[in-house]
C-alpha positions as CSV (number, residue, x, y, z in Angstrom):
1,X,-47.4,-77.2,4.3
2,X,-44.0,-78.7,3.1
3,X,-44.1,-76.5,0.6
4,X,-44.6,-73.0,2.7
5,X,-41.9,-74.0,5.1
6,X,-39.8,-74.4,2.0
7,X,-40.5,-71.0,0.7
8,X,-40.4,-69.3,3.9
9,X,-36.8,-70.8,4.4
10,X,-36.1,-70.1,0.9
11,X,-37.0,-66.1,1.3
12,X,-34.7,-66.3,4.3
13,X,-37.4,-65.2,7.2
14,X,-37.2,-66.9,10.1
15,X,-40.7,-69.1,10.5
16,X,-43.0,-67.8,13.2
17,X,-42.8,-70.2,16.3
18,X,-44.9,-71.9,17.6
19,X,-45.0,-74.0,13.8
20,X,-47.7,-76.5,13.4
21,X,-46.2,-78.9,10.8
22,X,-46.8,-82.4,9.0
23,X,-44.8,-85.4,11.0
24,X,-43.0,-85.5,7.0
25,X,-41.7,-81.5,7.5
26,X,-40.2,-82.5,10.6
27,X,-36.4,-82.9,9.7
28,X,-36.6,-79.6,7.5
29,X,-38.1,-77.8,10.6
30,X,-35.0,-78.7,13.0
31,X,-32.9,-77.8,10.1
32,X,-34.5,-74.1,10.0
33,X,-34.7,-73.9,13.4
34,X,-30.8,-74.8,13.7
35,X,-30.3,-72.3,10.8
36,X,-31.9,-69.5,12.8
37,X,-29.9,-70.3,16.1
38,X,-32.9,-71.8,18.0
39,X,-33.2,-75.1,20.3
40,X,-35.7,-77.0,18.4
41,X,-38.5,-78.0,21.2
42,X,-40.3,-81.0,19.3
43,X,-44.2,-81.2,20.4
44,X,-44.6,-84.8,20.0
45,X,-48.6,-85.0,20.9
46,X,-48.3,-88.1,22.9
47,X,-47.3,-89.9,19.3
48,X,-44.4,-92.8,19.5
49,X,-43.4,-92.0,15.5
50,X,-41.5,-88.7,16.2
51,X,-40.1,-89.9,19.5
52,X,-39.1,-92.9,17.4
53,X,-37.9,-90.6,14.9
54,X,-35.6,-88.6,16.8
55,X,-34.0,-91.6,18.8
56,X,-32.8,-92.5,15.1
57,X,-31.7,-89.1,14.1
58,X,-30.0,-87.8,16.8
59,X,-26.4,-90.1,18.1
60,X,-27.1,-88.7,21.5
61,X,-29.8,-89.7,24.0
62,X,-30.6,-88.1,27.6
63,X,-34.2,-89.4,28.9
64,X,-35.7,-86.9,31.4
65,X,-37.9,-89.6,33.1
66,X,-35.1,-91.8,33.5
67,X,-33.0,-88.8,35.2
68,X,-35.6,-88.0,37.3
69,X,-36.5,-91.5,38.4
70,X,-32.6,-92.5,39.4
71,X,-32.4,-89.1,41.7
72,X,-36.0,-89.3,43.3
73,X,-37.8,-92.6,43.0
74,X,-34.8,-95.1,42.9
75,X,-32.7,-92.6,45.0
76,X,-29.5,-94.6,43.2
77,X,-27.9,-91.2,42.0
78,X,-27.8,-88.0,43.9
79,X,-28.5,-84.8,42.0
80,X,-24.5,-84.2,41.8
81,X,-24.4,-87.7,40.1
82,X,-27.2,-86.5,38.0
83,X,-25.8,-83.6,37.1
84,X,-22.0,-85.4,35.9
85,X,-24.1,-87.7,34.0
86,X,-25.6,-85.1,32.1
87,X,-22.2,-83.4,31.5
88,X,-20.8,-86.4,30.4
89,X,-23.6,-86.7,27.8
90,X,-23.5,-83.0,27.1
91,X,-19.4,-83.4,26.1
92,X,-19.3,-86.6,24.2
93,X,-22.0,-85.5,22.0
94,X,-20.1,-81.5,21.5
95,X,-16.8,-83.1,20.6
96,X,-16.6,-86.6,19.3
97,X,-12.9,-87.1,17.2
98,X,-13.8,-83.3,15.7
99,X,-17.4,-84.3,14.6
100,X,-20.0,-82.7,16.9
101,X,-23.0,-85.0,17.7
102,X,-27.2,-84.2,17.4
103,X,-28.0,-84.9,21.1
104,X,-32.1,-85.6,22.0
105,X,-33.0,-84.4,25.7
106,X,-36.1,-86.8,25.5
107,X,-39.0,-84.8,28.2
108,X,-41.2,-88.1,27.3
109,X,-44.6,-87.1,29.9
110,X,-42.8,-85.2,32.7
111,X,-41.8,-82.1,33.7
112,X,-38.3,-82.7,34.8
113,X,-36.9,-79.2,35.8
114,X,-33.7,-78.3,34.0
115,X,-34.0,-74.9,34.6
116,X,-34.6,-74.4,38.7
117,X,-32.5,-78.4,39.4
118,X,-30.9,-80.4,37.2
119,X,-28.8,-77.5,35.2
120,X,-25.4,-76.3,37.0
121,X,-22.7,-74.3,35.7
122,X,-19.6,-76.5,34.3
123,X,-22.0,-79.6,34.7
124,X,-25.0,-78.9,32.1
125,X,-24.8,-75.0,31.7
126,X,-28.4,-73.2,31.1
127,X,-27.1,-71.5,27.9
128,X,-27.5,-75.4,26.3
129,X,-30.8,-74.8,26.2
130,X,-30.0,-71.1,24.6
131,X,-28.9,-71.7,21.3
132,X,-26.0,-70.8,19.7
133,X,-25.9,-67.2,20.8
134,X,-25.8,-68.3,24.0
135,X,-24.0,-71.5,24.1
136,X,-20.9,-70.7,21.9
137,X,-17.2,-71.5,22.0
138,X,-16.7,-69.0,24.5
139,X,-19.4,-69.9,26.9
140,X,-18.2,-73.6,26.8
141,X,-14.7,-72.4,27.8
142,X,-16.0,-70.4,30.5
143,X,-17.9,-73.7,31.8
144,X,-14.9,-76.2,30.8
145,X,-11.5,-74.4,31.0
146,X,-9.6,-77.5,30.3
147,X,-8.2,-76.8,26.5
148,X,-9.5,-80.3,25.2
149,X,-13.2,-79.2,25.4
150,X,-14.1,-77.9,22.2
151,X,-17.9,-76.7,20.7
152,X,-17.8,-78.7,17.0
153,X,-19.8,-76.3,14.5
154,X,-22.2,-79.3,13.8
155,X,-23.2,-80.1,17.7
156,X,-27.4,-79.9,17.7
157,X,-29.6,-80.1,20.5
158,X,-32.9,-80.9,20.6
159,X,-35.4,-81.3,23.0
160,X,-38.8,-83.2,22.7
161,X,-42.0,-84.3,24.7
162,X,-44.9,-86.9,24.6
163,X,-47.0,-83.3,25.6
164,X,-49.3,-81.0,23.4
165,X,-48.9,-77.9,23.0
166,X,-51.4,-76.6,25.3
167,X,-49.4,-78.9,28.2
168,X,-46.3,-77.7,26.9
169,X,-47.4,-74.0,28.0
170,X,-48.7,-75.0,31.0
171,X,-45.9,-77.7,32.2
172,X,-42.9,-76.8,30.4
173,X,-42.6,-73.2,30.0
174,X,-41.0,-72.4,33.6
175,X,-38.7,-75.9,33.3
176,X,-36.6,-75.5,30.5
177,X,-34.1,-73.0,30.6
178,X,-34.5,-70.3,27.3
179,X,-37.6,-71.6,26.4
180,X,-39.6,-68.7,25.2
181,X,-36.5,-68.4,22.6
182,X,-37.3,-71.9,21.4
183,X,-38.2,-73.1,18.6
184,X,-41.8,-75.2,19.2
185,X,-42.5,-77.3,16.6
186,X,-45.4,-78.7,17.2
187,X,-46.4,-82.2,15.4
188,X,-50.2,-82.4,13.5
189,X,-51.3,-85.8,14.6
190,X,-53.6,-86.0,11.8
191,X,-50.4,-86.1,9.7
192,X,-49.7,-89.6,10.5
193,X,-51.4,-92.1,9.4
């Protein structure tokens, strides 16, 4: 499998999506999927290695459970307060000291909906979830005027859930802003051991 993702990469075509892969392929599939301008959406299969993964390879961490529990359950942030603590996440991973960030929007088992609530224009913009042709230099300066908000070349964002695929389709698909222009990556879980 490692090896066809390789050559596929190598020959330049972009790999078809959804891509079942080895939990090994994993970093060279956020890589391609970067490469072709795609939000990588990780397809953990309820396993804790790639979650556990990610958390290390990524510097930024937003957990969707945790958002939604502080606005509904605990009722200790509004969805305004939300919605600045996801900017604030969103900006410190773009632009840290002229080194843009990886940052993880952890789904873990829930359907938290980006796309229809917690998204907002100059707070966490849709186009985030769009990719590089859609969330760009000029994009972020239409969102943040202010001429100390910068896009760094190396800013990634990935998203993952606990879900399979076939939950994915069913939970995530009207959620998460640009999804059918994501890149689903979807872990084998017979490739850990």
């Amino acid at each position: 499998k490692t090896q066809q993702l390789e050559d596929v990469l190598r020959s330049g075509r972009e790999p078809s999506w959804p891509l079942r892969i080895g939990m090994r392929q994993l970093q060279l599939a956020l890589v391609a999927a970067h490469n072709f301008g795609k939000v990588p959406l990780v397809v953990c299969n309820h396993l804790e290695q790639v979650e556990r993964f990610l958390l290390y390879s990524c510097e930024g961490l937003i957990d969707a459970k945790e958002v939604l529990g502080e606005v509904y359950i605990k009722r200790s942030k509004t969805l305004e307060d939300a919605r600045e603590s996801l900017k604030t996440s969103l900006l410190s991973a773009m632009e840290t000291h002229g080194v843009g960030l990886g940052l993880h929007l952890r789904m873990g088992d829930c359907a938290c909906d980006f796309k229809g609530t917690f998204c907002a224009a100059g707070a966490f913009p849709l186009e985030v979830f769009g990719g590089p042709g859609k969330w760009n230099s000029d994009e972020v300066k239409r969102h943040f005027p202010s001429p100390s908000v910068c896009l760094q070349p190396d800013f990634r964002f990935v998203v993952s859930t606990d879900y399979d695929l076939d939950e994915v389709m069913e939970h995530l698909a009207d959620k998460l802003p640009f999804f059918e222009e994501m890149a689903v990556i979807d872990i084998d879980p017979d490739s850990i051991s």
